[in-house]
C-alpha positions as CSV (number, residue, x, y, z in Angstrom):
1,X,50.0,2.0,35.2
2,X,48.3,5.1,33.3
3,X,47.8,2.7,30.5
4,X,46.3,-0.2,32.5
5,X,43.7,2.7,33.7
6,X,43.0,4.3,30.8
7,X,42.1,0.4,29.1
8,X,39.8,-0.2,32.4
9,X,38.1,3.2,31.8
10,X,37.9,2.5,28.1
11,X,35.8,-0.9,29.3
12,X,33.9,0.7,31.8
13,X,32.3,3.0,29.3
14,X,31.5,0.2,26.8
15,X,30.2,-1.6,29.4
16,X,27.9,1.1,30.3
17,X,27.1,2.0,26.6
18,X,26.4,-1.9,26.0
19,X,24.1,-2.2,29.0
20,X,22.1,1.4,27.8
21,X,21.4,-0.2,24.6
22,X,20.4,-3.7,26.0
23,X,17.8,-1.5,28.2
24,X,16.7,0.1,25.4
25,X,16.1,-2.9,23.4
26,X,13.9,-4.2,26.2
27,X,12.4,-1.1,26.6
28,X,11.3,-1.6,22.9
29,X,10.3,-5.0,23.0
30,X,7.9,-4.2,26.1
31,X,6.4,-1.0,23.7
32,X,6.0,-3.7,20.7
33,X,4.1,-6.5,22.8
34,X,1.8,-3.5,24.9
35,X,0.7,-2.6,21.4
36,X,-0.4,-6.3,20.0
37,X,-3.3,-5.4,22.7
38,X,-5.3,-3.7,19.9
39,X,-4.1,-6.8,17.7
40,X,-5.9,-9.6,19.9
41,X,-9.1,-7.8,20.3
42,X,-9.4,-7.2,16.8
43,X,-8.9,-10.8,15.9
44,X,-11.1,-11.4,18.7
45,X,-13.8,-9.3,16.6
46,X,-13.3,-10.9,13.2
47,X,-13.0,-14.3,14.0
48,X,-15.6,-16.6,14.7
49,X,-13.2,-19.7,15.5
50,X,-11.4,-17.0,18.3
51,X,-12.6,-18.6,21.6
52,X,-10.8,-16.6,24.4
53,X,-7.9,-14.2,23.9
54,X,-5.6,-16.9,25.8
55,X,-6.1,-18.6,22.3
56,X,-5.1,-15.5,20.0
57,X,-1.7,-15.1,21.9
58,X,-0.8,-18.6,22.5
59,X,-2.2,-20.5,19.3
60,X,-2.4,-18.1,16.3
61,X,0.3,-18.0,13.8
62,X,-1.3,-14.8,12.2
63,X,-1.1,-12.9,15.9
64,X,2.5,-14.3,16.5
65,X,3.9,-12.8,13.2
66,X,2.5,-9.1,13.7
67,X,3.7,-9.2,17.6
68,X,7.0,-10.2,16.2
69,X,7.3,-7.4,13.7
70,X,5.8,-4.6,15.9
71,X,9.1,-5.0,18.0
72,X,11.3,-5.9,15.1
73,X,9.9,-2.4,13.1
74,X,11.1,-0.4,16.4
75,X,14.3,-1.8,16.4
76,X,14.5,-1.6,12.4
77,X,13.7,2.4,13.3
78,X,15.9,2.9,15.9
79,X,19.1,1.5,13.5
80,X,19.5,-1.9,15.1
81,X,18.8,-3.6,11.3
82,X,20.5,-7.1,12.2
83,X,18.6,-7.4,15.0
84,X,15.2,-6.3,13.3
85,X,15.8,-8.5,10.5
86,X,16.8,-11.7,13.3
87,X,13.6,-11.4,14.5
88,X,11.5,-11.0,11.3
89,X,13.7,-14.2,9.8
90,X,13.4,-16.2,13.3
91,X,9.4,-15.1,12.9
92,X,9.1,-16.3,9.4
93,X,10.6,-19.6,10.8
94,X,8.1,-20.5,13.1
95,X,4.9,-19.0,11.8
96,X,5.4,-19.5,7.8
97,X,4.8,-15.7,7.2
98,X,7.2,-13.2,6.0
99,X,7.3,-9.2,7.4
100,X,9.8,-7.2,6.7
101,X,11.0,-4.8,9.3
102,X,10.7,-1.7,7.6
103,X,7.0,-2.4,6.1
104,X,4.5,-0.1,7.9
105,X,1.5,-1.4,9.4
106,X,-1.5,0.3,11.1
107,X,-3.6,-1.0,13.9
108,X,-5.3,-4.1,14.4
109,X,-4.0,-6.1,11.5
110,X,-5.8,-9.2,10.9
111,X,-3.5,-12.1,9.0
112,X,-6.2,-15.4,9.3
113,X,-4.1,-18.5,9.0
114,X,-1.3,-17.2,7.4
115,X,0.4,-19.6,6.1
116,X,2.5,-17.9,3.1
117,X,2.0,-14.7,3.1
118,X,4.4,-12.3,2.2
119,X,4.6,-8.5,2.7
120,X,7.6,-6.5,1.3
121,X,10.1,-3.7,2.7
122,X,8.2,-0.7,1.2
123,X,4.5,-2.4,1.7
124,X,2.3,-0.2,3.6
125,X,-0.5,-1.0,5.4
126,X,-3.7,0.5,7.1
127,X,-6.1,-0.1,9.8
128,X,-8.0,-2.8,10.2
129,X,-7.3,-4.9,7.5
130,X,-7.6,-8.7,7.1
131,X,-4.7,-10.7,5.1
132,X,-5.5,-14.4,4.3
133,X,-3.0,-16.8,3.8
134,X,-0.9,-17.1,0.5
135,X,-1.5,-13.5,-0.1
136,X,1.5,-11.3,-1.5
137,X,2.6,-7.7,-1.0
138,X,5.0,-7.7,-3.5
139,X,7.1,-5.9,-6.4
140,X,7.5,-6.2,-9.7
141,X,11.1,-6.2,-9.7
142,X,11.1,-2.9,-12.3
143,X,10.7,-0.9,-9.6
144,X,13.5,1.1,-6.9
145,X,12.6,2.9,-4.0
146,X,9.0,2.6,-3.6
147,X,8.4,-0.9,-4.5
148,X,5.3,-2.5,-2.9
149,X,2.0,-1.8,-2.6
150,X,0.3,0.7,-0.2
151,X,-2.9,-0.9,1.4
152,X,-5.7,1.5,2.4
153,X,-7.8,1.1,6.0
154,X,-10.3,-1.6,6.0
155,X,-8.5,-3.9,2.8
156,X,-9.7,-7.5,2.5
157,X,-6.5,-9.3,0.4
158,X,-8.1,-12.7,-0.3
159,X,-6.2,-16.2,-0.1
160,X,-3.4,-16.6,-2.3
161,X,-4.0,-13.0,-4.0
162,X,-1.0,-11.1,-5.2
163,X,-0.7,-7.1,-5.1
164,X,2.3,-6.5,-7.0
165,X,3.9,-3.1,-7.0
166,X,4.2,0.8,-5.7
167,X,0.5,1.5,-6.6
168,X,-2.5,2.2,-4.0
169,X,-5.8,0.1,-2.5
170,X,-8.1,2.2,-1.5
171,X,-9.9,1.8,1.8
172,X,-13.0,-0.6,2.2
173,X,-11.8,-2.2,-0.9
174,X,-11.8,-6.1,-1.4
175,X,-9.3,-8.2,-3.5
176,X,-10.9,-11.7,-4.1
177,X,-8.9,-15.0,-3.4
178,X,-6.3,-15.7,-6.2
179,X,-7.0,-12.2,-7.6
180,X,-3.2,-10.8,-9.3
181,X,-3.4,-7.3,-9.2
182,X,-1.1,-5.0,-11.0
183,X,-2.5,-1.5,-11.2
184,X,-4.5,0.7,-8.4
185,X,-7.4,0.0,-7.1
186,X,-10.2,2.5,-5.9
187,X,-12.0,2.7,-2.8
188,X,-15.1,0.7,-2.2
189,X,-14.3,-1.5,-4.9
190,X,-13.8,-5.1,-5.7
191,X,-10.7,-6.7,-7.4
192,X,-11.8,-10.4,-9.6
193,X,-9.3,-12.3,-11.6
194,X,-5.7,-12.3,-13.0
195,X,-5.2,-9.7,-14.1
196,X,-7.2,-8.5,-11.6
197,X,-10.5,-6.4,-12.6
198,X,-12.4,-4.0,-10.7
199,X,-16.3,-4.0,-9.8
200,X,-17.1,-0.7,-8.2
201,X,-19.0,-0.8,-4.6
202,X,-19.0,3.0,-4.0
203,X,-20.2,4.1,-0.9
204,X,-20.6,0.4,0.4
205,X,-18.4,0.4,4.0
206,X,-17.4,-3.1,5.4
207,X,-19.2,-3.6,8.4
208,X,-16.6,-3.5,11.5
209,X,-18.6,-5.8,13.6
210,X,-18.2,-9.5,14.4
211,X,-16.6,-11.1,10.8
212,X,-16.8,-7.6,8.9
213,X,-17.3,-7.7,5.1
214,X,-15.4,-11.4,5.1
215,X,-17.5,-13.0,1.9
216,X,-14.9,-14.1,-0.2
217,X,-17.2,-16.0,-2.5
218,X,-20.5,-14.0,-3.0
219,X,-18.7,-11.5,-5.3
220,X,-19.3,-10.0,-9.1
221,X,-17.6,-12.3,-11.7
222,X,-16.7,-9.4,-14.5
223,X,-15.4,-12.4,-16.9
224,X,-19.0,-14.5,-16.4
225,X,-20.9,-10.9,-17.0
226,X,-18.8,-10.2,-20.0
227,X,-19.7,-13.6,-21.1
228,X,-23.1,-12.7,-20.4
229,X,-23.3,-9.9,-22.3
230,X,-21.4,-11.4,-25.0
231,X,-24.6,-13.8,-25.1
232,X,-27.0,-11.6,-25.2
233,X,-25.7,-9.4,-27.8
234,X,-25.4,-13.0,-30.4
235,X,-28.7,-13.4,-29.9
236,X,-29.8,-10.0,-30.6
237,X,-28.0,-10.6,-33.8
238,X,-29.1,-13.9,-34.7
239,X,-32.6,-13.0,-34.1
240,X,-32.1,-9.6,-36.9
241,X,-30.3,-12.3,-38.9
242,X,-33.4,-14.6,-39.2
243,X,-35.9,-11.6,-39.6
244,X,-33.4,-10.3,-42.6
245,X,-34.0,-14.1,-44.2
246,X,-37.6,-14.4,-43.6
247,X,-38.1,-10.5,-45.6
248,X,-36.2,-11.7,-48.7
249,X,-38.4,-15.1,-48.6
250,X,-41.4,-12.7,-48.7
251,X,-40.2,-11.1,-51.6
């Protein structure tokens, strides 16, 4: 009889301590979707194609992804790692972008499309940054530990770019569409090419209004200016070249 009890005790408790952690998992689901509010009005802000906010949370891949991960991160913190990783891999499913749990990401996160993007286990992220689609936080695969790249605040990571490993992007900075980037990148700069170059743009802030800094095309080209320059110099050359042969005809 003792032993019958003790089992039903034994239950009771596990029952209890299964029904606290359900509770708490709620609990911090509901903190993860109260927190995609920043999310929905900052997509509102940046996207001109953003026609209500009924649209952002029903309709936007990007929005879906980040909501998914907010709770998913909590859970990731609090030790649940299956779970965490369930939902990232169940988000990935639906909305074609990939979030690791245990990345960290700032406010207002802005991924536009989506489709593609990656962002890896030690990526971390600012505020206010926009992500396009087929854009990579990656590693190198050299690296342990610190792996992936750490994104300032206000970051523009073009379509189909690649940041690839533990280095830093410093705020305001923008990395153009199917820029690879390898090494760190100031702030107020502009990443251009593969490898990935730098044009500096000190003490230029992206405008937080309505679209922000968004140009992805009206950017330096450091190859065409090389080019340029290259030019330029030729002709300097050719032109001491040809005065050189017109002095010994003279003589």
């Amino acid at each position: 009889m003792e032993n019958k009890l003790a089992k039903l005790n034994r239950r009771m408790h596990e029952a209890v301590k299964n029904a606290e952690s359900a509770v708490d998992i709620i609990d911090r689901i509901a903190d993860g979707v109260l927190d995609a509010e920043g999310d929905v009005k900052s997509i509102m802000e940046r996207d001109p194609a953003a026609s209500s906010a009924a649209e952002v949370i029903f309709l936007y891949s990007g929005f879906h992804a980040v909501a998914a991960y907010r709770v998913a991160h909590r859970l990731d913190g609090a030790g649940y790692k299956f779970a965490a990783r369930a939902i990232s891999q169940a988000a990935k499913f639906f909305t074609d972008i990939e979030i690791h749990p245990s990345a960290k990401i700032g406010k207002r996160l802005f991924i536009d499309h989506g489709a593609g993007v990656v962002i890896g286990e030690t990526a971390e992220i600012g505020d206010d940054c926009t992500i396009y689609q087929g854009a990579t936080l990656g590693g190198t695969g050299k690296h342990v530990g610190k792996r992936h790249p750490t994104l300032g605040n206000n970051v523009m990571v073009g379509a189909g770019a690649k940041v690839l490993g533990p280095f830093k992007v410093g705020d305001n900075t923008k990395i153009a569409a199917g820029a690879v980037v390898l090494n760190e990148i100031p702030a107020n700069s502009t990443a251009v090419g593969m490898p990935a170059r730098v044009v500096r743009r000190e003490g230029v802030r992206p405008d937080p209004g309505c679209g922000g800094d968004l140009d992805q095309i009206h950017i330096p080209d450091p190859v065409a200016q090389e080019l340029c320059r290259l030019r330029c110099r030729i002709d300097e050359l050719e032109k001491k070249i040809s005065e050189i042969d017109k002095e010994k005809e003279n003589e």
